[in-house]
C-alpha positions as CSV (number, residue, x, y, z in Angstrom):
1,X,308.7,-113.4,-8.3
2,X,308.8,-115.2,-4.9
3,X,305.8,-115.5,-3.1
4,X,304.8,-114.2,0.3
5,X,305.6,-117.5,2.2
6,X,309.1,-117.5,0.4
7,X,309.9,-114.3,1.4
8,X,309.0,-115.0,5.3
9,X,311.4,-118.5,5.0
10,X,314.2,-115.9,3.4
11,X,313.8,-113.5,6.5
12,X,314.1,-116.7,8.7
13,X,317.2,-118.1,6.9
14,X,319.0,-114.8,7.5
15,X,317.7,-114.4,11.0
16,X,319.3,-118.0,11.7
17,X,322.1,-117.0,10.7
18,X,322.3,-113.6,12.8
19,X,321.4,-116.4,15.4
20,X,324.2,-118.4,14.6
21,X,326.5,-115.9,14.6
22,X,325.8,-114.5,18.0
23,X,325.4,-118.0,19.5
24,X,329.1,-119.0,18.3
25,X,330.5,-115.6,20.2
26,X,328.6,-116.1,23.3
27,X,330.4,-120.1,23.4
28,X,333.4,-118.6,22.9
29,X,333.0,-115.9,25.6
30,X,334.0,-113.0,23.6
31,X,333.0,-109.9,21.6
32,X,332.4,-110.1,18.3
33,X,335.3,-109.0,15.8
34,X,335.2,-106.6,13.3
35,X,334.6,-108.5,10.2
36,X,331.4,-110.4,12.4
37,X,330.1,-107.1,13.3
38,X,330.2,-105.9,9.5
39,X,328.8,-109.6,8.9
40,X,326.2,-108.8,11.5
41,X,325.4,-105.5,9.8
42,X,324.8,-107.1,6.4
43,X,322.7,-109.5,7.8
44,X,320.0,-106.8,9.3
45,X,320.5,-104.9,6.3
46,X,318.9,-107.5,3.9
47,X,316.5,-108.2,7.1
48,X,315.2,-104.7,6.3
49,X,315.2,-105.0,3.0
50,X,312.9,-108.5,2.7
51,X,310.8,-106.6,5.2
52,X,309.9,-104.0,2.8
53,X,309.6,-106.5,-0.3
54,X,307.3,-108.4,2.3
55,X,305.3,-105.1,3.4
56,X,305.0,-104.3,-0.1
57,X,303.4,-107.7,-1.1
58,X,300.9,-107.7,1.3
59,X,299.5,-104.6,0.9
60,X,299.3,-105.5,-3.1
61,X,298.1,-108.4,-2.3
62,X,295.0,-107.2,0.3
63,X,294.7,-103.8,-2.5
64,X,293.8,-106.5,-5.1
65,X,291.5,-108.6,-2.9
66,X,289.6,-105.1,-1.9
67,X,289.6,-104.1,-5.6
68,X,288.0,-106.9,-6.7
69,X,285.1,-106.7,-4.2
70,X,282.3,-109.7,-4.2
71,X,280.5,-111.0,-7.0
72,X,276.7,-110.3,-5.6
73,X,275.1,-107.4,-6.0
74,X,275.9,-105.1,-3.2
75,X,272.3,-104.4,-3.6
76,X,270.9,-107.3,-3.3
77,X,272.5,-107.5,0.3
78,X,270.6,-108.0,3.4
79,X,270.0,-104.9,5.5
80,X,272.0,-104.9,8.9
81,X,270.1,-104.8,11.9
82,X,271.0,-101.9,14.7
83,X,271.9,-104.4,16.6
84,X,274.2,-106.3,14.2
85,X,275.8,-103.0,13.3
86,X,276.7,-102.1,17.1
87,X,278.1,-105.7,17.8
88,X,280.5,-105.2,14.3
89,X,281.0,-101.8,15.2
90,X,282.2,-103.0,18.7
91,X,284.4,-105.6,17.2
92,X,285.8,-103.4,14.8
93,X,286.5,-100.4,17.7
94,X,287.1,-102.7,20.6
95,X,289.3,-105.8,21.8
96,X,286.9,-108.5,23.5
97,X,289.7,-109.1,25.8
98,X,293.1,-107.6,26.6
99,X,294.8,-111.1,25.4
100,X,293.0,-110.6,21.9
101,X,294.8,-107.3,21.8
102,X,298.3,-108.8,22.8
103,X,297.9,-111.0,20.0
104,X,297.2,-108.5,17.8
105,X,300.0,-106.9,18.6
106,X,302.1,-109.4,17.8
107,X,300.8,-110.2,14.7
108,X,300.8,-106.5,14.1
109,X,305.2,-107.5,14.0
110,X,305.2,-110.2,12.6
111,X,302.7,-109.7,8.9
112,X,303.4,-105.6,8.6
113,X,301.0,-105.5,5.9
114,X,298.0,-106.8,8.1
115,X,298.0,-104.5,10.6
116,X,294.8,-104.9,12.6
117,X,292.6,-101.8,12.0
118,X,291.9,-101.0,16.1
119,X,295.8,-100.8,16.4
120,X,297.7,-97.2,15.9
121,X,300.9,-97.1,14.4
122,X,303.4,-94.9,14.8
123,X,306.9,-94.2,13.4
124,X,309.8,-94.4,16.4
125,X,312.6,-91.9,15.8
126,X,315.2,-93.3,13.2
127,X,312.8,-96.8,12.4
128,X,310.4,-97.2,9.5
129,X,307.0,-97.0,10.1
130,X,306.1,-99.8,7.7
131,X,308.0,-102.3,10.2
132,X,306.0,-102.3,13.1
133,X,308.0,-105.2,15.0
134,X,311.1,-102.6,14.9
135,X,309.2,-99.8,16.8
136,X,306.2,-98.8,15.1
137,X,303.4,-100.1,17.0
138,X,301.6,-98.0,19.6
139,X,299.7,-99.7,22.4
140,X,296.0,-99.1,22.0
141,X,295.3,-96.5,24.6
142,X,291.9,-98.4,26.0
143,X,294.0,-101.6,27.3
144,X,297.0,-99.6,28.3
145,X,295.0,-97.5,30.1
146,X,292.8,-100.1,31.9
147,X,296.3,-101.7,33.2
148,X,296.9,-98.5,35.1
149,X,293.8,-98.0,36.1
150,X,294.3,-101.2,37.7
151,X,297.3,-100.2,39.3
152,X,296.0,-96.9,40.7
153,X,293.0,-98.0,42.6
154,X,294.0,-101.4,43.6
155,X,297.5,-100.9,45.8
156,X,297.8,-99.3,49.4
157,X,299.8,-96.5,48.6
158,X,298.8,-95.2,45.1
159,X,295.1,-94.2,45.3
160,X,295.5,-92.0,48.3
161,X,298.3,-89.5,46.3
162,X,297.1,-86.7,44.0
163,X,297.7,-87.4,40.4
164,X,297.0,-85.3,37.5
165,X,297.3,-87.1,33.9
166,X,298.3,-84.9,30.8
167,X,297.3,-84.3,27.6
168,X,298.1,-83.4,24.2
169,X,301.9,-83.0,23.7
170,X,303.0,-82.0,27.2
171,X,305.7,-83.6,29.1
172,X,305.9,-81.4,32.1
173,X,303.1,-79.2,34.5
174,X,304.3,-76.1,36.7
175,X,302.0,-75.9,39.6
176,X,301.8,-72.9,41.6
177,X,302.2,-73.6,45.6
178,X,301.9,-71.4,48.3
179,X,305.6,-70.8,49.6
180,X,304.9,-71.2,53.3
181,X,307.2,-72.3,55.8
182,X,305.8,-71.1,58.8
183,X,302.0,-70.2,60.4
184,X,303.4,-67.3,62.5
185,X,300.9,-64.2,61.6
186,X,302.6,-62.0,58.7
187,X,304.0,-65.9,57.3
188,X,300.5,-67.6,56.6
189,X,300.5,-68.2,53.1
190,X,303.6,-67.3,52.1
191,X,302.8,-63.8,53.9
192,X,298.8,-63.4,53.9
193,X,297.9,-61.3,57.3
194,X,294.3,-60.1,59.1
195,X,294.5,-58.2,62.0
196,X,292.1,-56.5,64.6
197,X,291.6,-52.7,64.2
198,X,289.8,-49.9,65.7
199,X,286.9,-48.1,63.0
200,X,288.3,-45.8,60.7
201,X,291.9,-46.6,62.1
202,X,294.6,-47.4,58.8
203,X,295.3,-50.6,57.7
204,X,298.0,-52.5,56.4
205,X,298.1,-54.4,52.9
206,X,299.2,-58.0,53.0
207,X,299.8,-60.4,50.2
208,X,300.5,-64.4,50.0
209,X,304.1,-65.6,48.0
210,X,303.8,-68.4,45.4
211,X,306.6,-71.0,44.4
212,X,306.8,-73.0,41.1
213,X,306.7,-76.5,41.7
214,X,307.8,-78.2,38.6
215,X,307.4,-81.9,37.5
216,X,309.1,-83.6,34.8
217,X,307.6,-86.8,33.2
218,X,310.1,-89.8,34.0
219,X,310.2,-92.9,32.2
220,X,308.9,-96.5,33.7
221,X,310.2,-99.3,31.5
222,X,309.5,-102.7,31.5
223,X,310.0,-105.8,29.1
224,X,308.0,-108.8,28.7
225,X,309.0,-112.0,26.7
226,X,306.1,-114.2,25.8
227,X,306.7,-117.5,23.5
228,X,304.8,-118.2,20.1
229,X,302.7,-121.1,22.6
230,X,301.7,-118.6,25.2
231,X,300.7,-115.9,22.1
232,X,298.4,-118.5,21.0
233,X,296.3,-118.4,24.4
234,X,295.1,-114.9,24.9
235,X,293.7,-115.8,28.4
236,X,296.5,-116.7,29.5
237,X,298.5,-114.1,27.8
238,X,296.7,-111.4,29.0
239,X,297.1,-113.2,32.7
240,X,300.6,-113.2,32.1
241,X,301.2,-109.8,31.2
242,X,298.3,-108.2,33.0
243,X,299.1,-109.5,36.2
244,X,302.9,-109.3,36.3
245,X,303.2,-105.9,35.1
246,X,300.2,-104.7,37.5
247,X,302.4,-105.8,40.7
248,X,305.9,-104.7,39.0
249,X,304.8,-100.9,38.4
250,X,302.6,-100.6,41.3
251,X,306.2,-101.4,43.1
252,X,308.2,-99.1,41.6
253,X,306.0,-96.4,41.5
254,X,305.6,-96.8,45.5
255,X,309.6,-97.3,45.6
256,X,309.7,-93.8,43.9
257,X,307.4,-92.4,46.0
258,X,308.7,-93.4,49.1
259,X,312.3,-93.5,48.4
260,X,312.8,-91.6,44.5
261,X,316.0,-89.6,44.5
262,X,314.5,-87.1,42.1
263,X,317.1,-87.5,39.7
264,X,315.7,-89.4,36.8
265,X,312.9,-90.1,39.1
266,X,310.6,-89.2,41.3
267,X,311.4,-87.7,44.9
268,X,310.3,-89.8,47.6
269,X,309.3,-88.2,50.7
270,X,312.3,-89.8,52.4
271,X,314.6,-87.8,50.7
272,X,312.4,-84.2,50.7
273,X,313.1,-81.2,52.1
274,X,309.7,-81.2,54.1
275,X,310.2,-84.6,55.8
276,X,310.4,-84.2,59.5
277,X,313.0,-86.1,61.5
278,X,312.0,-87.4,65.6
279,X,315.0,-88.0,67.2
280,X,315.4,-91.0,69.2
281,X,315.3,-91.2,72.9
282,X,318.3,-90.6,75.3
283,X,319.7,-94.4,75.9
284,X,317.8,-95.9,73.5
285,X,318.8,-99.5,72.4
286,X,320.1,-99.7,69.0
287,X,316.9,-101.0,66.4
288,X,314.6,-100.8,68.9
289,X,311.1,-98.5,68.8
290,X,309.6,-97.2,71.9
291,X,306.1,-95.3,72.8
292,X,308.4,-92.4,73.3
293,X,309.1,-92.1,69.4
294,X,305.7,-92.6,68.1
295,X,303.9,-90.3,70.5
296,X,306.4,-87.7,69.5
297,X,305.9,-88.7,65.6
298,X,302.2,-88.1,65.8
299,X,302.8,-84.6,67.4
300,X,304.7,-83.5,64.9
301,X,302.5,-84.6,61.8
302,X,300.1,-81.3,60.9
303,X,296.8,-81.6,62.5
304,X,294.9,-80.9,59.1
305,X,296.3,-84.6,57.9
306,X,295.7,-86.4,60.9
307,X,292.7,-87.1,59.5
308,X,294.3,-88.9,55.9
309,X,297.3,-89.8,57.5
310,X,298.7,-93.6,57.6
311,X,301.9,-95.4,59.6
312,X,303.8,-97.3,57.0
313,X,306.2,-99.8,58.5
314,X,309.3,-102.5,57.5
315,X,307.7,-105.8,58.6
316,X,310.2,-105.8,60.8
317,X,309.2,-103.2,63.0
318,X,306.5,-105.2,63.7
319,X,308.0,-107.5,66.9
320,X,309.1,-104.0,68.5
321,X,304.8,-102.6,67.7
322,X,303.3,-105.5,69.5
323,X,305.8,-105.4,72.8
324,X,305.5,-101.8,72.9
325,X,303.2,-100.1,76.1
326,X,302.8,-96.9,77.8
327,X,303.4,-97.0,81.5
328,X,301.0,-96.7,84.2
329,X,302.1,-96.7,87.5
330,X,304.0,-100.2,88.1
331,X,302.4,-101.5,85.0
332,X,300.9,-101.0,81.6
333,X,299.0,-100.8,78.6
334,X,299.8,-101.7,75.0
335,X,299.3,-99.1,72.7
336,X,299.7,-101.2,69.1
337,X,296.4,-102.7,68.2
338,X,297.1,-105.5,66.0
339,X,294.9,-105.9,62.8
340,X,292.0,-108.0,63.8
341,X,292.1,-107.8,67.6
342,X,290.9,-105.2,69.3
343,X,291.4,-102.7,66.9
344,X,289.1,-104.8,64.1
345,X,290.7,-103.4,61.4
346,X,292.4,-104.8,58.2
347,X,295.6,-103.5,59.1
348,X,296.7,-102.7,62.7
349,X,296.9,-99.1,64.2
350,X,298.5,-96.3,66.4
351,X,296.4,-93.6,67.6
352,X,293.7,-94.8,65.3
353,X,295.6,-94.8,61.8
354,X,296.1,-97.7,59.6
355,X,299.6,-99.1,60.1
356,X,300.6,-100.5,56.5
357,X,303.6,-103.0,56.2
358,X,305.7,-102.2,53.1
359,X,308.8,-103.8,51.9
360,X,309.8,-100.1,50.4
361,X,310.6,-99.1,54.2
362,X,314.3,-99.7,55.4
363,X,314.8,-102.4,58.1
364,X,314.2,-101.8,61.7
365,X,316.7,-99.3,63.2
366,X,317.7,-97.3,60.0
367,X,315.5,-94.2,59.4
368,X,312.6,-94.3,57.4
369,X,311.6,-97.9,59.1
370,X,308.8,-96.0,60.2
371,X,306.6,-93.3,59.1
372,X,303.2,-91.5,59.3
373,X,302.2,-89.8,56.4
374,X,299.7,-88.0,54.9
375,X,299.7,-89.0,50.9
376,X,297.0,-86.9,50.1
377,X,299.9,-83.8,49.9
378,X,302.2,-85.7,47.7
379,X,301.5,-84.3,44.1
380,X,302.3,-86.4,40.9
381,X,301.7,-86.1,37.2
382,X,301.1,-88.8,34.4
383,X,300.4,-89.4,30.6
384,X,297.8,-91.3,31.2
385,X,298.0,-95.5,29.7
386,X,301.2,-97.0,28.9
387,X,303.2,-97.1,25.5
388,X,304.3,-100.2,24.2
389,X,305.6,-101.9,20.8
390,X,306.5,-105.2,20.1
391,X,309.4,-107.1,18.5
392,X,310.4,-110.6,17.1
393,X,314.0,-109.9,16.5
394,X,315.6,-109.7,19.7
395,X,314.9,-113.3,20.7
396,X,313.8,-114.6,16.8
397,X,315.5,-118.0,17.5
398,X,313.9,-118.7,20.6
399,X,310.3,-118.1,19.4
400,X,309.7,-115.4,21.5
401,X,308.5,-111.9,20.9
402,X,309.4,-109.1,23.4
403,X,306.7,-106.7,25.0
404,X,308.2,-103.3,26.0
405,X,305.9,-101.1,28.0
406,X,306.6,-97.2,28.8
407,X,304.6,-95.6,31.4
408,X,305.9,-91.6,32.0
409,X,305.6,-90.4,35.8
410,X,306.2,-87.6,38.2
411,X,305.9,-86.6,41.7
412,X,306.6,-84.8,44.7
413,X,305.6,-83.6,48.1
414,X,303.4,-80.2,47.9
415,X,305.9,-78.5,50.9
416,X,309.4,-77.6,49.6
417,X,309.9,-77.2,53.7
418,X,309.1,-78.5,57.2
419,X,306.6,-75.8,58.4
420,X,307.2,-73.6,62.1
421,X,303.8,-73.4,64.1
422,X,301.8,-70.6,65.2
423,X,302.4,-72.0,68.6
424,X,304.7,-74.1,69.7
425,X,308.6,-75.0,69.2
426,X,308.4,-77.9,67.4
427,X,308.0,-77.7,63.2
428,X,305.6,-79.8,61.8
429,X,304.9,-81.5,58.2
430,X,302.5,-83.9,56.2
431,X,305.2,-86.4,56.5
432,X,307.7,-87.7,59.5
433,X,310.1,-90.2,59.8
434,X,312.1,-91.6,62.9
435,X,315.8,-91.0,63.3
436,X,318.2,-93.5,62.7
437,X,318.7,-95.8,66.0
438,X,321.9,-97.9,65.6
C-alpha cells in the first residue's frame, strides 16, 4: 500500500504532466488536438482518483490516531482553568488573524483530510465535497464578513447608500415604494389627498399607490493568486489579499452605482429613470462648466436631500471649479471653495456640500462629469461576507494557489421617475447630472 507522501508525489507526477502538456501547446501557439484533450482528460481523471485514495488515507489515518487516545488516565488530567478553556475555545472558534485563516484555507486544498475544524465545507454543484481545492471550501463568514465591513464604512461613496443584507436562502427582496411622480395635491404619495372643509360638509376618500421595486442579487468576482512563499507569511498574506481586494470591490461597487447598466448589474444613477438632466447654457464653450449650470443643478435637486446631498466630480472638472465666479457688477466672486482654504473642509464645496473627486465620473464635457446627489435614496441589497474557495490546480506548476472571492450585490435609486413640484415648472429629483457640453 503506498503511503500518504507517495500518493501526494503521484498527484504531482500527473499534474507535471498536465503541465507539460499545456506548456508544449501554448509554445506552439495552438489549441490542443483531440487526442491531447482526451490525454488531458485522463490525466484529471486519475488526479481525482489519487485524491480520493489520498482523502481516504488521511481520514484512516487521523480515525486511528483519535481511536487510540493517550496512555494516561483521562482522570488523572489536570482540571482546565476558565480561563484556559475560553483561550482554547477561542482558538478552536476563531482565527487570530485573517492571514492564519488564508492559510488555512489553503491547506484546507491541498491535505483534504485535515480540514481545519473553524472552516465550513461545502459541496459546489457537480464537484466532490471531499476535494475541497476543486470547490468545496466555504470562506469562514467572520473574515469574509470583516473584509466588507471594511469596504462599507471606509470609502466616500458606500457608507452614505442604504443597504439591507439578506438572510437565509434569499436571493432577491421586493420592496414596496411609493409610486410618486409628482407633489401636485391629489398626486402626493402616489395619490394621498387632505383638503379644507366646512363642518359636517362630505368628504372625499383618498388613497396612496405603491410600486414594486425589485432587486436581484448580482455577482462580484474576483481572483487572487498567492505563491507557496507568500502562504507561508500570513501577515503579509492577509496584507496582500486584504488590502487589494478592499480597494478593487469598493471600486466596482461605486462603478455600479454610479454607472451600473442594470443588466447583470446594478443600475447606476447615471443611467436611471429619475436622474435629472440641466441643460447647458446658450453659447457655452464646449467642456467648459459655468456658475450658470451649477446654480441651476442645485435648484433642481429636492430640498429634503439638500441636507445629505454631495457634488461628485471627474478630477478634471476641477481647473473649470476653481476659475469659476458669479458676477458682480464689473467684477466678481468665486463661488468653488477649495478643500482647505476658506471653506476648511477635507474636500472642497459648492453651496456648502462636499465636492468628492471620483475617477467613476466621465471626463469634463461629457455628461455625468458632474453631479450632486443625495445617496441616502439609492437602495441596495447584499448577502452579507463574501464566498470564496481555493484551488492548487489551475496554476499547480507555478506554486501558486488561486483565491476566488464571490460577493452578491444589488441596487438602485428609490424613484422610478424625476418628480413635478407642487410649485414650480421645473421637475426635481435626489440626483442630477449636467448635459453633455461638446
Amino acid at each position: 500500500m503506498r503511503t500518504i507522501k507517495q500518493i501526494k508525489e503521484d498527484i504531482g507526477s500527473v499534474m507535471k504532466k498536465l503541465g507539460d502538456l499545456r506548456a508544449l501547446c501554448v509554445a506552439q501557439n495552438r489549441d490542443p488536438s483531440e487526442e491531447e484533450r482526451a490525454q488531458a482528460s485522463t490525466f484529471l481523471d486519475e488526479v481525482d482518483e489519487l485524491e480520493a485514495i489520498l482523502a481516504s488515507e488521511i481520514r484512516s489515518r487521523d480515525t486511528i490516531d483519535r481511536v487510540k487516545g493517550p496512555d494516561k488516565d483521562p482522570e488523572r488530567t489536570p482540571i482546565d482553568t476558565r480561563k484556559d478553556k475560553q483561550t482554547r475555545g477561542d482558538r478552536r472558534d476563531h482565527f487570530a488573524s485573517p492571514g492564519e485563516f488564508y492559510q488555512a484555507v489553503m491547506r484546507a486544498g491541498t491535505h483534504p483530510g485535515q480540514i481545519d475544524p473553524r472552516l465550513s465545507t461545502r459541496a459546489a454543484t457537480g464537484l466532490s465535497e471531499s476535494v475541497p481545492s476543486d470547490g468545496g471550501f466555504l470562506v469562514e463568514t467572520e473574515n469574509s464578513s470583516e473584509l466588507m465591513k471594511n469596504i462599507w464604512t471606509g470609502g466616500q461613496i458606500l457608507p452614505l447608500i442604504q443597504k439591507t443584507t439578506l438572510s437565509g436562502n434569499k436571493n432577491a427582496m421586493k420592496f414596496n415604494g411609493l409610486d410618486e411622480t409628482s407633489r401636485v395635491d391629489g398626486s402626493r404619495a402616489g395619490g394621498i389627498r387632505a383638503y379644507w372643509k366646512d363642518e359636517a360638509a362630505e368628504k372625499t376618500k383618498s388613497k396612496p399607490t405603491f410600486r414594486k421595486i425589485d432587486l436581484t442579487l448580482h455577482k462580484l468576482i474576483g481572483l487572487c493568486y498567492a505563491t507557496d512563499e507568500l502562504l507561508d507569511d500570513a501577515s503579509a498574506l492577509a496584507a496582500t489579499i486584504n488590502d487589494g481586494f478592499k480597494a478593487e470591490f469598493d471600486f466596482k461597487l461605486v462603478d455600479g452605482i454610479i454607472n451600473g447598466t442594470g443588466a447583470g448589474q446594478p443600475l447606476g444613477i447615471l443611467n436611471a429613470g429619475c436622474v435629472v438632466t440641466v441643460g447647458k447654457e446658450a453659447g457655452q464653450a464646449a467642456d467648459t462648466i459655468v456658475w450658470e449650470n451649477v446654480s441651476k443643478m442645485k435648484s433642481r435637486l429636492m430640498a429634503s436631500s439638500l441636507p445629505k446631498s454631495v457634488w461628485i466630480i471627474n478630477q478634471d472638472c476641477e481647473p473649470q471649479l476653481n476659475s469659476m465666479s458669479l458676477a458682480v457688477g464689473t467684477g466678481g466672486v468665486p463661488v468653488y471653495m477649495p478643500a482647505g482654504g476658506a471653506s476648511v473642509q477635507p474636500y472642497g464645496t459648492l453651496f456648502g456640500r462636499p465636492v468628492i473627486p471620483l475617477e467613476h465620473c466621465q471626463s469634463v464635457g461629457t455628461t455625468g462629469d458632474i453631479m450632486l446627489c443625495d445617496f441616502s435614496q439609492y437602495k441596495a441589497i447584499d448577502k452579507g461576507g463574501m464566498q470564496g474557495d481555493v484551488s492548487i490546480h489551475v496554476e499547480f506548476i507555478s506554486d501558486e494557489s488561486v483565491f476566488r472571492f464571490v460577493y452578491r450585490f444589488d441596487g438602485q435609486p428609490v424613484l422610478a421617475s424625476e418628480i413635478t413640484p407642487f410649485k414650480g415648472t421645473n421637475t426635481l429629483s435626489h440626483f442630477v447630472k449636467l448635459a453633455s457640453r461638446d
